[in-house]
Phi, psi and omega in degrees: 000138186264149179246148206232125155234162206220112175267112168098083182239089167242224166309295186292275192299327147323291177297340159296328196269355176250354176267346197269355189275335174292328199296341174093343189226043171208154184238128185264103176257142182261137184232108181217151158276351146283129192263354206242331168289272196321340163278323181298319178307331169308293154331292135340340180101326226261321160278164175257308209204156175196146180206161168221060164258090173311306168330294205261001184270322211293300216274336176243017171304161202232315210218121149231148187254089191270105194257041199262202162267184196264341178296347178231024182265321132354277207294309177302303170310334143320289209294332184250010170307273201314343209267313195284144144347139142292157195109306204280118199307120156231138190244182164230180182220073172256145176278006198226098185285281191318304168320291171298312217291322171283329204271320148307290179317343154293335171285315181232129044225036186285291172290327166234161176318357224241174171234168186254088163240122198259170215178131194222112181280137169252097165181142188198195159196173190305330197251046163009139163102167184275028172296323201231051166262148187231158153308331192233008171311326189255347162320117175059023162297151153250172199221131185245127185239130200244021166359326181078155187291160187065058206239157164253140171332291178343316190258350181275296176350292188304334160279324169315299202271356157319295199302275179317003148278351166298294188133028210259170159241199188213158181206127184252123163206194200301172178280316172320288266246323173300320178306283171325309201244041152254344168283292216268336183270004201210312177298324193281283195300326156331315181270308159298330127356278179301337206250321182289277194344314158293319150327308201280340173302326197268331160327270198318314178305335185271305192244126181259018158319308220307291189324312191289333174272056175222104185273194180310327201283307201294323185280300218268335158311310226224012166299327167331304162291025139293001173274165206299133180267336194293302188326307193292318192294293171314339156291318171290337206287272225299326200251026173346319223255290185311322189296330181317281172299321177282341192289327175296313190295323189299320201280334173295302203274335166284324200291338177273350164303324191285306198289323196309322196307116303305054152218119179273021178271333163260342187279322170280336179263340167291329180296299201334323186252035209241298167272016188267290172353287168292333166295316185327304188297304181290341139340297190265338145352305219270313191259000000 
């Protein structure tokens, strides 16, 4: 059994510690700064072992998983460089590649023994902490592996099969290329979330009506923006330059919905290749 620590038992670093202690072929030590999270994570299930000596969580890992937020996920591969084995394979689960990924690469393997491969599960939920962490949160998920040039087979294999003991699958690609297109699938709708909810807020300061006509459509747009607000700001902060640009094409395309506005006859083929998409997209999602 390989042992895995997990810097960071939130949702994400929870839920990992609980499909990988069912697969059976891992032993999980938990890294916090709350001693009282971390029992409760223990309770849960998501753990083995727990401790919040970062040093000594640290020093017999085979694999850590730095499950932080994304602005301390860098800083955090500094502070246990010196504490891991030569050998031990360290990943992240960040929504934000390119940054860490050049910001690591000064670290391993130049300065300490270890490797770097980074990695990002696309599966979550609105809500934080390991309270609402489940076992199967990574099921039939994919997971994006950004390993970087020089990476050795050896440590991508070994993070492939972290994710396939979840039950997650994986596709590996550039650090760019993960950036570009999570602005628009994952960052973008994040922002817009947060930004109608403020729309609609400013409704209500006018009409104090607004709250009662908020309907199915308004709840299933902005369940999102129940998520951790410090997080999102640091993912968007850190993915600045892509979200910019998708945030542009989204504003080209409500504008042409705005020249569209009385003819509903362009206003139905734009909706139309609107819902084509979308069945489309999700569609090949599945495989």
């Amino acid at each position: 059994m390989k042992n895995v620590t997990i810097i960071g038992v939130g949702l994400i670093g929870g839920s990992l510690g609980m499909a990988l202690r069912s697969s059976g072929k891992y032993l999980v030590t938990g890294v916090g700064r709350d001693i009282k999270k971390l029992l409760l994570a223990r309770r849960r299930g998501a753990l083995d072992y727990s401790t919040m000596d970062l040093r000594a969580g640290v020093s017999n890992a085979d694999i850590v998983v730095i499950a932080t937020p994304v602005d301390v996920i860098a800083p955090m591969a500094a502070k246990i460089g010196a504490h891991v084995r030569p050998g031990t394979v360290i990943t992240d689960v960040g929504s934000v590649k390119k940054e860490i990924t050049d910001d690591t690469r000064l670290l391993f393997p130049r300065r300490y023994p270890a490797v770097f491969v980074g990695a990002h599960p696309l599966a979550g939920l609105e809500k934080s902490g390991v309270t609402f962490a489940c076992n199967d949160l990574y099921r039939s998920s994919w997971v994006v592996m950004t390993p970087g040039s020089g990476a050795p087979h050896a440590a991508i294999k070994t993070i492939r099969s972290l994710w396939h003991a979840c039950g997650a699958r994986t596709v590996v690609m550039t650090p760019a290329e993960h950036d570009r297109l999570v602005a628009v699938t994952s960052h973008l709708p994040h922002a817009l979330a947060f930004a109608l909810c403020n729309a609609a807020a400013q409704s209500h300061k006018s009409n104090r009506a607004t709250a009662k006509l908020l309907a199915g459509s308004f709840r299933d747009m902005t369940r999102i923006a129940d998520s951790n607000t410090r997080d999102w700001a640091a993912i968007c902060n850190m993915n600045r330059g892509e979200l910019a640009s998708a945030i542009d094409m989204f504003i080209e395309r409500l504008g042409y919905v705005k020249k569209c506005l009385g003819s509903p006859e362009k206003l139905a083929r734009f909706f139309e290749t609107g819902k084509s998409a979308r069945q489309r997209l999700l569609q090949i999602k599945k495989f």
